[in-house]
C-alpha positions in Angstrom: -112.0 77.2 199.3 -115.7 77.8 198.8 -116.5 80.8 201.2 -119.9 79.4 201.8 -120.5 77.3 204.7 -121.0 73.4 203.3 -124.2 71.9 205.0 -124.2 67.7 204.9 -127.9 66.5 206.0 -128.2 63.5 208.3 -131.9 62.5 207.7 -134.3 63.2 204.8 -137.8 63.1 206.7 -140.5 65.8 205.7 -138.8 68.2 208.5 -135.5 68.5 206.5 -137.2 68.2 203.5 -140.3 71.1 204.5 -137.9 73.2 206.8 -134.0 72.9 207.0 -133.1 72.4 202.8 -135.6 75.6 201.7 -134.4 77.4 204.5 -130.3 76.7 204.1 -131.3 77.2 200.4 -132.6 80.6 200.7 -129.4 81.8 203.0 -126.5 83.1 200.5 -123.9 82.1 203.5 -124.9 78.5 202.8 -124.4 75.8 200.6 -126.3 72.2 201.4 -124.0 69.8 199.9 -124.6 66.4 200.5 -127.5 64.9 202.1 -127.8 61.0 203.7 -130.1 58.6 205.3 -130.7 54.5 205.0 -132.5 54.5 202.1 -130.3 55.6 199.5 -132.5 55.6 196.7 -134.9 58.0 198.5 -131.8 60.4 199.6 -131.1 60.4 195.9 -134.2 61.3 194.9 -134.4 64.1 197.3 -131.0 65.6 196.3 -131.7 65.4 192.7 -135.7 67.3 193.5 -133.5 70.1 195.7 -130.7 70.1 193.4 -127.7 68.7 195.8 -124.4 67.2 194.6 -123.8 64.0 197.3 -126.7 61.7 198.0 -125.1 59.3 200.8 -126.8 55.5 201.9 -125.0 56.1 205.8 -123.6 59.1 207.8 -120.3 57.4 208.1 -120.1 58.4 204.4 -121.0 62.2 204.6 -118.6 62.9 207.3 -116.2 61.4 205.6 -116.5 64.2 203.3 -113.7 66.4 204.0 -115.9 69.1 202.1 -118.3 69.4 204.8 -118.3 72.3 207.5 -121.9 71.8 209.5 -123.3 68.3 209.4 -127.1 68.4 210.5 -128.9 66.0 212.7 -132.3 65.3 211.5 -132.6 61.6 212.0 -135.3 60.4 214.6 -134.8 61.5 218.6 -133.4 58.1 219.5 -130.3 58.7 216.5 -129.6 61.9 217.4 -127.2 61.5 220.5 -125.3 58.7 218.6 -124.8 61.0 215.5 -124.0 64.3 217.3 -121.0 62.1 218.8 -120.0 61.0 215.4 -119.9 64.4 214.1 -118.3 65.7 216.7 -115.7 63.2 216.5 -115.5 63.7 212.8 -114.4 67.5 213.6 -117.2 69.3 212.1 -119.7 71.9 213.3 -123.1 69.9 214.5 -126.5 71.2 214.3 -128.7 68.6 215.9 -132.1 68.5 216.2 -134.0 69.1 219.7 -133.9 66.4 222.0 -130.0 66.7 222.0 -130.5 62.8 223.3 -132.9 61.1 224.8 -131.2 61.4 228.4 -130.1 64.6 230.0 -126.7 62.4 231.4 -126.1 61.7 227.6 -126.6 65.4 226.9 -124.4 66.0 229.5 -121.9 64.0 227.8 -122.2 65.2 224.2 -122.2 68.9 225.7 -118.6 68.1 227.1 -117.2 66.2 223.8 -118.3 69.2 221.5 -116.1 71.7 224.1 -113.4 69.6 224.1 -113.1 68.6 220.3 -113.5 72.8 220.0 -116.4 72.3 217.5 -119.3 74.9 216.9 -122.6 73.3 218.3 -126.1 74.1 217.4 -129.6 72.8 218.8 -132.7 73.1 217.2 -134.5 75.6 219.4 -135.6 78.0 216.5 -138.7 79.6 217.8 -136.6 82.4 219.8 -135.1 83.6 216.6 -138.6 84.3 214.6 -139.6 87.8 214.2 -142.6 87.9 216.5 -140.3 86.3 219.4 -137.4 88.6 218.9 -139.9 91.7 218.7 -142.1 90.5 221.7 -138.6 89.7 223.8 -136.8 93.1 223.4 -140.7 94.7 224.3 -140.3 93.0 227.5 -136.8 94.3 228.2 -137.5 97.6 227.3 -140.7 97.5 229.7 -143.8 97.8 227.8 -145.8 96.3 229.9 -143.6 97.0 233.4 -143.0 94.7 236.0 -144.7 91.2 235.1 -147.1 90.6 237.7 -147.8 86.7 235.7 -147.2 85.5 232.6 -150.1 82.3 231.3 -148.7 79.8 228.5 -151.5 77.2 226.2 -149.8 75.2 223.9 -152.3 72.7 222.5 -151.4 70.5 219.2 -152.9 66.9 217.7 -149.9 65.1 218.0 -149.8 62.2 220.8 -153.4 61.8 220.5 -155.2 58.5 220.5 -154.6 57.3 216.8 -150.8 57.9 215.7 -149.5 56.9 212.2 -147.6 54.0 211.3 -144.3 56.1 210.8 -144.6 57.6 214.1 -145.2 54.3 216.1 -141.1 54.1 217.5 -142.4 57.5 219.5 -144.4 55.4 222.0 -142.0 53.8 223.5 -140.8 56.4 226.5 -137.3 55.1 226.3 -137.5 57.5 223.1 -138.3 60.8 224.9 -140.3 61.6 221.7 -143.6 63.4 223.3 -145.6 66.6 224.5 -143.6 67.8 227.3 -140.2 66.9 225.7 -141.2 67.7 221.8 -143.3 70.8 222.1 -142.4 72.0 225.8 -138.8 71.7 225.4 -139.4 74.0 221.9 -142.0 76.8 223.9 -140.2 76.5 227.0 -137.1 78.0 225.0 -139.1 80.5 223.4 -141.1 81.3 226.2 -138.1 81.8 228.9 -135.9 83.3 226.6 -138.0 86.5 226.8 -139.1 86.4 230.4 -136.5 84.5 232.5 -136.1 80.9 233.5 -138.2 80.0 236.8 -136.8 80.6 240.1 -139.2 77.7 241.1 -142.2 75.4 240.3 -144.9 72.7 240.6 -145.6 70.5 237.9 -148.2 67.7 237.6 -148.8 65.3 234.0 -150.9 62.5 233.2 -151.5 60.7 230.4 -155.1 60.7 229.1 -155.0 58.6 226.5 -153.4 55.2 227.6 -153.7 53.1 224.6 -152.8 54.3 221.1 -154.4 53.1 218.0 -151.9 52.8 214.7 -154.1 54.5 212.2 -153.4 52.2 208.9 -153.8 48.7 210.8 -155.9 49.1 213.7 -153.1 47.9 216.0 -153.9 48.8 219.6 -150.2 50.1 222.0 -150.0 50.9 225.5 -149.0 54.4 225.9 -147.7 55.9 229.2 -145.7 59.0 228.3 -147.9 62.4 229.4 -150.2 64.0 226.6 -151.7 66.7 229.5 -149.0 68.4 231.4 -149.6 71.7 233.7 -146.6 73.7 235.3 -146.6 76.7 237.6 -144.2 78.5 239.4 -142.5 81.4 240.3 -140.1 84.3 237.9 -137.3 86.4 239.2 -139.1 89.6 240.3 -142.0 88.1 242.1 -143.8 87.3 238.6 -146.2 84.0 238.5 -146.1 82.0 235.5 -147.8 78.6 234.1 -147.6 76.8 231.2 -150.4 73.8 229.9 -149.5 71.5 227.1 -152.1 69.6 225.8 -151.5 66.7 222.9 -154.3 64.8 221.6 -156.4 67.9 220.6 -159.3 67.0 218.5 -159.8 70.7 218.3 -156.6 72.4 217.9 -155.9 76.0 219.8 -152.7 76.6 219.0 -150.7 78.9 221.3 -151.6 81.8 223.4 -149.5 83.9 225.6 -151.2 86.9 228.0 -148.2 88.5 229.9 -149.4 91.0 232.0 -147.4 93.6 234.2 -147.8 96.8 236.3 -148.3 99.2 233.0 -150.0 96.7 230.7 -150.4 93.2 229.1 -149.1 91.9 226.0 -150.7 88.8 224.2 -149.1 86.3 221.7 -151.6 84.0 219.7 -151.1 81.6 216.5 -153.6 79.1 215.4 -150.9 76.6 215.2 -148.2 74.7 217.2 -145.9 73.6 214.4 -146.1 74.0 210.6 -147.3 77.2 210.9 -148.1 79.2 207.7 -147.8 83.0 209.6 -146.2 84.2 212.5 -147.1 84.9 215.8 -149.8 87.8 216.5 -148.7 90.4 218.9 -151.5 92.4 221.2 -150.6 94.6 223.7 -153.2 96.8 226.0 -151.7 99.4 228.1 -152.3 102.9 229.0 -155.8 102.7 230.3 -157.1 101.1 226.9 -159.4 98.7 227.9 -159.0 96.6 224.3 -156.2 94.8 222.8 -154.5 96.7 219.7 -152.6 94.6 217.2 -149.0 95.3 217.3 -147.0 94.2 214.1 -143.7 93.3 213.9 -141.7 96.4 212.8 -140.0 95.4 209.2 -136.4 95.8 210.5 -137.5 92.2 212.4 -137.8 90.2 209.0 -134.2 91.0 207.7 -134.0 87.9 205.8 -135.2 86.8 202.3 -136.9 83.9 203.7 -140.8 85.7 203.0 -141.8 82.6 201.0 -141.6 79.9 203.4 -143.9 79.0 205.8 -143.2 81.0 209.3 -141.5 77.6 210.6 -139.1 77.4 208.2 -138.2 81.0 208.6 -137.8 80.3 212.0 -134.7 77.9 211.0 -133.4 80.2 208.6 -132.8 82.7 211.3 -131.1 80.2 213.6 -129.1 79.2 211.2 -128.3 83.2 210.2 -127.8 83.3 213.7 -125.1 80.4 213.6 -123.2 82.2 210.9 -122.8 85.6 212.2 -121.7 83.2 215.3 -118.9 81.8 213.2 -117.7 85.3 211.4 -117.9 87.4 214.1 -117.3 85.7 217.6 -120.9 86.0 218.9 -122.9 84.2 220.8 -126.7 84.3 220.0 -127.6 80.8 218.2 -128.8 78.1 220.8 -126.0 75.6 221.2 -126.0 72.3 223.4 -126.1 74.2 226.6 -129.6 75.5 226.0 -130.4 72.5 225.2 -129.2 70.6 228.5 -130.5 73.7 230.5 -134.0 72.0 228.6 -133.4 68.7 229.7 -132.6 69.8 232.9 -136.0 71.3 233.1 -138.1 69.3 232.0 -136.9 66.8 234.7 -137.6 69.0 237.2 -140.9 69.0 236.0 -141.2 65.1 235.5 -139.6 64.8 239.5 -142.6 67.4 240.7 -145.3 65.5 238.7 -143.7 62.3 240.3 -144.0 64.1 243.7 -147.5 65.3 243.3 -148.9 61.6 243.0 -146.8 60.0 245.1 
C-alpha cells in the first residue's frame, strides 16, 4: 500500500487546475491520482498536461476507485453538497470546496453524515493556514498590540460587477449562493476571526448596486439581486469593536486591508489582491510610541513548506492540505473541516437576517 495519501479530483476548472493539482503536487505526503469532470476529453487532457494516471467522464467513476483516499470537491457551488454526500457515502475522506452547500440546513446535514460514516472532512477555508495569517494570529495571542480596542476589515475585488463572463452566468441565480458575502466573506470572515474571535454580536446591512448584469461575450442583459456591497459591525469578546466592508464590482481594485488596533499598539495587514494573489500578505505593526508603521516580515520558520514557487494562493492550499495530513498521522485537529464551514453559514445568515431587519 502506497504510503502516500491518493488524491481523486472532482472538477477540472482553472482553480483545481491554478491551485489544488500544483499544490498536492509539490506535497511529498500526496499523490493526485485520478482527476474527473463531464467533459472527458478535457479531464484527459488535463491529467495527461499534470501527469495523472485516471482521467474519469463522471464522479460516480473516481469513487469507484478503491485506490482513492481523499476525493476533492471542486465542481461549481451548486454540485458541491450533492458530491460531498457521494463521497461520504463512498467512504473516503472529502475535501470540498467552500460553500459546503448552498443551504446552511443542507450543511447541516452533510456535517452529520460525514460524523457518522467516520470519514475525515475538509473545507476549503485556506487563508488561515498562509504564513502571514498564522504569523499575524499567534502576534495577537501573544499580545503585541494588547487588548483590541477595534479591529476595521476592506475586502474589495471585481468579481460580481456589472459585466460577468459567460462561464460564470449560473452564479446569478441566488438559489446558487455563489456571491460577495458568501464567496469572499465566508473565505475572510474565516481568516479574519480565526485570529481575533468570532463576534459576540452585530449589525449588518447589504444592497446590491448593480441590479442588472451584462454577459460580457453576447451582450445579454440578467437581473441580479444577490448583494455586491455588504457592511457588518459588531462587537468582540473583550469589549473590542469590529467591522468588515465587502465590496464586488470594483472597477478599481483595493484589495484587503486590516488595521487592528489595541491598548499597546496597532497592527495592519494589506495585499493588493483578494484572490489570485502573487505575494502574501504585508504585516505593519506600530507600537511603542512610534508614530509610523514598520514592516514586520514573516519570520522563515512560517514558510515550512516547499511550495515558494506558487503563487501565495496556492500556497495557501498546500498548507491546508499539510494541515490535513498531520491531522490524519497524528490525531490533530487544525485543518478546517465542515464545522467551520457551518459555523460560516451560520454567520453569514445572521448577517443576511440583520440586513433583512435594517430595511424592513
Amino acid at each position: 500500500m502506497s504510503s502516500k495519501i491518493r488524491v481523486g479530483i472532482i472538477g477540472t476548472g482553472s482553480w483545481a487546475r491554478y491551485g489544488h493539482i500544483p499544490a498536492l503536487q509539490s506535497l511529498q505526503d500526496f499523490e493526485v491520482v485520478a482527476l474527473a469532470g463531464r467533459n472527458k476529453e478535457k479531464v484527459e487532457k488535463y491529467a495527461t498536461q499534470f501527469g495523472i494516471g485516471h482521467a474519469y467522464g463522471s464522479p460516480e467513476e473516481l469513487l469507484a476507485n478503491p485506490d482513492i483516499d481523499l476525493a476533492v470537491v471542486l465542481a461549481p457551488t451548486p454540485e458541491h453538497g450533492r458530491l460531498a454526500k457521494a463521497v461520504i457515502a463512498a467512504g473516503k475522506d472529502v475535501y470540498s470546496e467552500w460553500p459546503l452547500s448552498t443551504t446552511t440546513a443542507e450543511s447541516e446535514e452533510i456535517l452529520a453524515l460525514a460524523r457518522e460514516k467516520g470519514v475525515k472532512h475538509i473545507v476549503g477555508l485556506q487563508r488561515r493556514f498562509s504564513p502571514s495569517s498564522r504569523y499575524w494570529h499567534d502576534l495577537v495571542r501573544q499580545g503585541t498590540v494588547g487588548k483590541i480596542r477595534a479591529v476595521r476589515m476592506s475586502v474589495g475585488v471585481d468579481a460580481f460587477g456589472e459585466v460577468m463572463p459567460e462561464f460564470a452566468k449560473w452564479a446569478l441565480d441566488a438559489a446558487n449562493f455563489t456571491e460577495v458575502l458568501s464567496i469572499y466573506g465566508g473565505h475572510f470572515h474565516d481568516m479574519l476571526f480565526h485570529g481575533i474571535g468570532f463576534p459576540e454580536k452585530l449589525m449588518a446591512v447589504s444592497v446590491n448596486q448593480f441590479p442588472v448584469t451584462t454577459i460580457a461575450e453576447t451582450g445579454e442583459k440578467v437581473p441580479y439581486s444577490s448583494p455586491n456591497e455588504v457592511m457588518v459591525i459588531g462587537t468582540l469578546a473583550g469589549g473590542g469593536l469590529f467591522s468588515v466592508q465587502l465590496e464586488g464590482g470594483q472597477k478599481h481594485r483595493t484589495g484587503l486591508q486590516i488595521d487592528i488596533t489595541g491598548t499597546e499598539g496597532v497592527l495592519r495587514i494589506t495585499n493588493a489582491r483578494g484572490f489570485e494573489n502573487k505575494d502574501d500578505n504585508a504585516i505593519a505593526v506600530m507600537r511603542n510610541g512610534v508614530e509610523t508603521f514598520e514592516n514586520l516580515p514573516v519570520p522563515a520558520e512560517y514558510a515550512s513548506l516547499p511550495v515558494s514557487h506558487l503563487d501565495a494562493s496556492s500556497q495557501d492550499v498546500a498548507y491546508l492540505y499539510a494541515a490535513y495530513a498531520r491531522d490524519k498521522a497524528t490525531g490533530s485537529n487544525k485543518a478546517t473541516t465542515f464545522d467551520d464551514a457551518l459555523r460560516q453559514h451560520q454567520l453569514i445568515d445572521q448577517i443576511t437576517a440583520s440586513s433583512a431587519q435594517f430595511f424592513s
